[in-house]
C-alpha positions as CSV (number, residue, x, y, z in Angstrom):
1,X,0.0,0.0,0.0
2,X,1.5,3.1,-1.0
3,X,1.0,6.6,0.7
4,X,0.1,10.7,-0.5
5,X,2.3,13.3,-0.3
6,X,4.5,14.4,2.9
7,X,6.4,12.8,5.0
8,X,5.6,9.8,7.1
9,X,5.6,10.6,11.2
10,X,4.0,7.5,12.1
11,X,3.4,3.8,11.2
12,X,1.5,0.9,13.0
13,X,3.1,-2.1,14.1
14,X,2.9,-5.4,12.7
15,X,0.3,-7.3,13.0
16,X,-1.6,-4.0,13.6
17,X,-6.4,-4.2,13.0
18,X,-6.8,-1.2,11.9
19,X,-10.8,0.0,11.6
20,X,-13.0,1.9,9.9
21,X,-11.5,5.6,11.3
22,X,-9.0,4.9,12.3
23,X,-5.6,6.0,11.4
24,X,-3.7,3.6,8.9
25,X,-0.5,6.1,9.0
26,X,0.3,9.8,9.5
27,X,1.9,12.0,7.3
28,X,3.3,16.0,8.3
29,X,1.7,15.0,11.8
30,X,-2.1,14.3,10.3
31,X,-3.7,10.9,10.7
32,X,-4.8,9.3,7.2
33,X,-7.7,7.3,8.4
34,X,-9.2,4.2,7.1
35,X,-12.7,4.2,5.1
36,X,-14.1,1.6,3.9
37,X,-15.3,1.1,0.2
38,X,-14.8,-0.6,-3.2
39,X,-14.1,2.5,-5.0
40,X,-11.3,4.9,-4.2
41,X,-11.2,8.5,-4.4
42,X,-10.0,9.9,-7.5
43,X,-10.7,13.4,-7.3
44,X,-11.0,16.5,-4.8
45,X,-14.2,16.3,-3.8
46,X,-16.1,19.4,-2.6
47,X,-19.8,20.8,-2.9
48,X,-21.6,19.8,-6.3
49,X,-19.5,16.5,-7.2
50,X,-21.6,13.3,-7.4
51,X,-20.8,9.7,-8.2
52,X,-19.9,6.2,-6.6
53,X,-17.0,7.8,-4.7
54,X,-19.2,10.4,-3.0
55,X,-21.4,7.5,-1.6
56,X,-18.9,6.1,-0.2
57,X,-17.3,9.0,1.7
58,X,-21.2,9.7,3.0
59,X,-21.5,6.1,3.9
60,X,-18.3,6.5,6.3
61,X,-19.4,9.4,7.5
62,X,-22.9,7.8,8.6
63,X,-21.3,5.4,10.3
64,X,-19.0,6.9,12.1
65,X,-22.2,9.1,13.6
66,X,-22.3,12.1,11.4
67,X,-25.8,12.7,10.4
68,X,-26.2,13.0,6.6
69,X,-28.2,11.8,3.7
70,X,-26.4,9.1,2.0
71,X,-26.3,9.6,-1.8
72,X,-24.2,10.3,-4.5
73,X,-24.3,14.1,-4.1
74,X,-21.4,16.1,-2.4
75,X,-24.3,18.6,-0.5
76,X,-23.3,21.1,2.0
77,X,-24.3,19.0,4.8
78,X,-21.6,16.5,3.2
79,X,-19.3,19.3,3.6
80,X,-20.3,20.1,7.3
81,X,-19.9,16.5,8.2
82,X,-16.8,16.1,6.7
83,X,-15.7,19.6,8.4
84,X,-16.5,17.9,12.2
85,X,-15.0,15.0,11.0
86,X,-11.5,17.0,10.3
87,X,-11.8,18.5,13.5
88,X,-11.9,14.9,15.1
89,X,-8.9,14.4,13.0
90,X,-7.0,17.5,13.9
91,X,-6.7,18.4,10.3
92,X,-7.5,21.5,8.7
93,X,-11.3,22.0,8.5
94,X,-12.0,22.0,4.7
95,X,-14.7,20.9,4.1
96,X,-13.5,18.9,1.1
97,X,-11.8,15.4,0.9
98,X,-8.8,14.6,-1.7
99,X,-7.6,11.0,-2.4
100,X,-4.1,11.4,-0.3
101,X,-6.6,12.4,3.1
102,X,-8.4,8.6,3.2
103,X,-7.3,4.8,2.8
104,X,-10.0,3.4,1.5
105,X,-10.1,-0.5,1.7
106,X,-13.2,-3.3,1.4
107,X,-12.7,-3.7,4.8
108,X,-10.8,-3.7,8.0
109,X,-7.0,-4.6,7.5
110,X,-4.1,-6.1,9.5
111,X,-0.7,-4.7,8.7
112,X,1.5,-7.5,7.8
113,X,4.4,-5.7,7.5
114,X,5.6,-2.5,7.3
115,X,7.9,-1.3,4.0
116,X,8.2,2.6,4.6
117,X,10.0,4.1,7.3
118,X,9.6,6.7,9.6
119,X,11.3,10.2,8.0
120,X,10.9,8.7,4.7
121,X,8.2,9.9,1.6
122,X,4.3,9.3,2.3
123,X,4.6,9.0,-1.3
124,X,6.4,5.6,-1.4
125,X,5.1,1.9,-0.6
126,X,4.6,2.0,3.2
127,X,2.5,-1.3,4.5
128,X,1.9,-4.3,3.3
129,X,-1.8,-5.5,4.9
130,X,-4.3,-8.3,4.6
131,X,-7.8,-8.6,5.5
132,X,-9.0,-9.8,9.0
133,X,-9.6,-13.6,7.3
134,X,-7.1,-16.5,7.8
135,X,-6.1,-17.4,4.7
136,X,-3.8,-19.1,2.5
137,X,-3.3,-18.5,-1.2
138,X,-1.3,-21.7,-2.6
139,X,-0.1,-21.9,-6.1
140,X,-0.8,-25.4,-7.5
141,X,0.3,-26.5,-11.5
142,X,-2.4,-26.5,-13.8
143,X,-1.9,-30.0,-14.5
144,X,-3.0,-30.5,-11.0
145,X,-6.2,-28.0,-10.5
146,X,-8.7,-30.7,-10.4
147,X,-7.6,-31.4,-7.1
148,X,-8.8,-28.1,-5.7
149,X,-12.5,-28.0,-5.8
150,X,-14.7,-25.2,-4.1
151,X,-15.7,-25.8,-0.7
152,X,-13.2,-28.9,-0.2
153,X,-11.2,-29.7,2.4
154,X,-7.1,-28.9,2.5
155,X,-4.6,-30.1,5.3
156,X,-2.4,-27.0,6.2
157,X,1.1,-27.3,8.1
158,X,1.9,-24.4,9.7
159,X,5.6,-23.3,10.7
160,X,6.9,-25.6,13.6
161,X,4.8,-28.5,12.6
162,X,1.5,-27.7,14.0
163,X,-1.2,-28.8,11.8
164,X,-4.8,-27.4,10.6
165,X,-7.5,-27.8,8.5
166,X,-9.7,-25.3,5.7
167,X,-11.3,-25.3,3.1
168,X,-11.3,-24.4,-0.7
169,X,-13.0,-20.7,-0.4
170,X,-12.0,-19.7,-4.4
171,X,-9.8,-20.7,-7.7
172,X,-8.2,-18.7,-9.8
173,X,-8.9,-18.7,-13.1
174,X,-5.4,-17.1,-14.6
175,X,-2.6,-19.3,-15.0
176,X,0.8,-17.8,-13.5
177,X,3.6,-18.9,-15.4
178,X,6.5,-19.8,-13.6
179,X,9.7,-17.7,-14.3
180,X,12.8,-19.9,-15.9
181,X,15.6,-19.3,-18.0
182,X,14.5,-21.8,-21.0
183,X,11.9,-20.9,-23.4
184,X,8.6,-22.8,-23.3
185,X,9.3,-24.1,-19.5
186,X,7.2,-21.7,-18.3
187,X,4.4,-22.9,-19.6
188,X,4.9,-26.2,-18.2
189,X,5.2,-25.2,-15.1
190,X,2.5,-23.0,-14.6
191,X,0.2,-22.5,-11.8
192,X,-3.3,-21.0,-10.5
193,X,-3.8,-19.3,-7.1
194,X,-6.1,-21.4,-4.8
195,X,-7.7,-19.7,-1.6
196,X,-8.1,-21.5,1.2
197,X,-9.9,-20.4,4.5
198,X,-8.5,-21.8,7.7
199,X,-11.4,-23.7,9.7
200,X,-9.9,-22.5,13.5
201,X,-8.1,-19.5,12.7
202,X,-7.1,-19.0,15.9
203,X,-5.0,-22.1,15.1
204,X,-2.3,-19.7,13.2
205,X,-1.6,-17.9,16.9
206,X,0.0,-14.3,16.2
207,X,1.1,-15.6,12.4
208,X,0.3,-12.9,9.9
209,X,2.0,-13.9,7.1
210,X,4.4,-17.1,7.3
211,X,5.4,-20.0,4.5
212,X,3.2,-23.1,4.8
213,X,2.6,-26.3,2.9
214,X,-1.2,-27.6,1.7
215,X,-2.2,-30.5,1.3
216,X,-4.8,-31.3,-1.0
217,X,-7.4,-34.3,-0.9
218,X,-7.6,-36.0,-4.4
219,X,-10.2,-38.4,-3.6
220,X,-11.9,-40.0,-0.2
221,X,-12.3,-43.8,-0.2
222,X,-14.2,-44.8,3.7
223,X,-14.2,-48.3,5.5
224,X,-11.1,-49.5,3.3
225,X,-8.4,-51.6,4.8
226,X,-5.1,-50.1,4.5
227,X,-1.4,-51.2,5.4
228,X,1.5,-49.6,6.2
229,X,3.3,-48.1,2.6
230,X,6.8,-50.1,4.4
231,X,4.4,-53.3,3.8
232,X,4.6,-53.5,0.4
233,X,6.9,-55.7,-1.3
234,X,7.5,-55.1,-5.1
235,X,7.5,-58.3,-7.4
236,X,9.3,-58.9,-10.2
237,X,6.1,-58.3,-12.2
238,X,5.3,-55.0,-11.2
239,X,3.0,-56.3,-8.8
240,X,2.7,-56.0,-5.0
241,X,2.7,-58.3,-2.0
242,X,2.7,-58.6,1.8
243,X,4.3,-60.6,4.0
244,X,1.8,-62.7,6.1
245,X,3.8,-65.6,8.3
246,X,6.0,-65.8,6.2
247,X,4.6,-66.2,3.0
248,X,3.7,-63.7,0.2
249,X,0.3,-62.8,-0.2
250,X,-0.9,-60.3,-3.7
251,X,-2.4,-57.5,-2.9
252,X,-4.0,-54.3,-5.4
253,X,-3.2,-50.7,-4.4
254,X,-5.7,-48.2,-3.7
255,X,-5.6,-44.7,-2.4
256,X,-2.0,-43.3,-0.4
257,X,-2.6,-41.1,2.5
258,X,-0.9,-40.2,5.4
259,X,1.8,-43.0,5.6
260,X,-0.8,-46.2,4.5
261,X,-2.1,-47.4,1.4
262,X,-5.1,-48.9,0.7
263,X,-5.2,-53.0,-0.8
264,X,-7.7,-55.4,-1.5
265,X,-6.6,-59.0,-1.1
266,X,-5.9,-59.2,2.6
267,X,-8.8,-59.7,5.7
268,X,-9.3,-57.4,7.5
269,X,-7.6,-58.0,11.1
270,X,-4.4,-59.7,8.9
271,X,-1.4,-59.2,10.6
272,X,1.4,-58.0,8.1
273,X,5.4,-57.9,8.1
274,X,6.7,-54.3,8.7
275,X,10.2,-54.1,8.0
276,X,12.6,-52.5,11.0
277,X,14.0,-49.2,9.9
């Protein structure tokens, strides 16, 4: 997120919720407060303007107790709200609004990190943020989408070893091609962004942004009997077998997960040879 003119006198910390109001940095000593909206200011806006932006700022303004008409007209009761609103602010009372005096995001953020400095330009990238969500955006090869499907369920490990669950909340639908040094190997190895909404977000602790792995479920097979993968003995066929008293029994391969394999020629209760590591 980059700042307005000036130069920046204060920054949240990390990990930072920052509200509808409330200040997501300061520039020259003024607070730049947080609105919240799906379309930014472009323009000054004063008496007369009208348009999607204006709604938004009355919206804010409405809900942060200023009494107004919410519309898409820029009235002199817009003016007067936005005046007490200044004053709140400790900014100069103006009356009118220009993009570099708001942040307007969907929603409230959390600051993930911070990239400007204190001293520095306003004018340069200062924060990174994310919404208030736990989520994880993995990249997965095209060749592999069909194991993402909305709504499903993903394993996530988390840093340290910890384990979660989420689910599939959206897909992308632009592949990302990766960046190499051969021509054409890009394509091959390109991906789509997957979304995926933790299920116990409280699971991440104080994490705001951290590296983790997901694991995808390709298919669910229930009341299958399943060995150990170290069980399997590879034949000379390209078969497999397990050793049951001693002998070799055949058995077909199902689904892998989570260190077993499912088979079908064995009974269920069958006690089968692991080797030692």
């Amino acid at each position: 997120m980059t700042g307005g003119p000036g130069i920046v006198t204060w920054l949240p910390p990390d990990g930072g919720v920052i509200r509808r109001g409330r200040r997501v940095y300061a520039a020259d000593g003024h607070a730049v407060p947080l609105i919240y909206g799906r379309t930014p200011l472009w323009r000054t806006l004063s008496v007369g303007a009208r348009g999607r932006d204006v709604r938004v700022v009355e919206r804010n303004l409405a809900a942060l107790g200023y009494p107004l008409v919410v519309d898409d007209r820029f009235t002199w009761a817009t003016a007067q709200a936005v005046k007490a609103w200044q004053r709140r602010l400790g900014r100069p009372r103006t009356g009118t609004l220009t993009p570099s005096d708001v942040v307007v995001q969907p929603g409230p953020i959390r600051v993930a990190s911070r990239t400007g400095r204190l001293g520095g330009p306003a004018s340069g990238p200062l924060l990174t943020v994310t919404g208030l969500k736990r989520q994880v955006v993995a990249d997965i090869p095209v060749d592999r989408q069909q194991l993402a499907v909305r709504g499903g369920k993903v394993t996530i490990t988390l840093p340290g070893g910890k384990t979660t669950t989420g689910h599939v909340t959206a897909i992308g639908t632009v592949a990302k091609a990766a960046t190499t040094g051969q021509p054409g190997q890009g394509t091959e190895t390109a991906t789509i962004a997957v979304t995926i909404t933790l299920d116990h977000p409280a699971a991440a602790g104080r994490l705001v942004a951290a590296p983790v792995t997901a694991g995808f479920a390709g298919a669910a097979h229930k009341r299958v009997l399943a060995v150990p993968v170290e069980a399997l003995l590879g034949q000379a066929d390209g078969t497999f077998a397990v050793e049951v008293a001693g002998r070799l029994v055949p058995v077909e391969l199902g689904l892998f997960a989570g260190g077993l394999v499912e088979v079908t020629g064995v009974a269920e209760g069958t006690r089968v040879q692991v080797p030692r590591p």
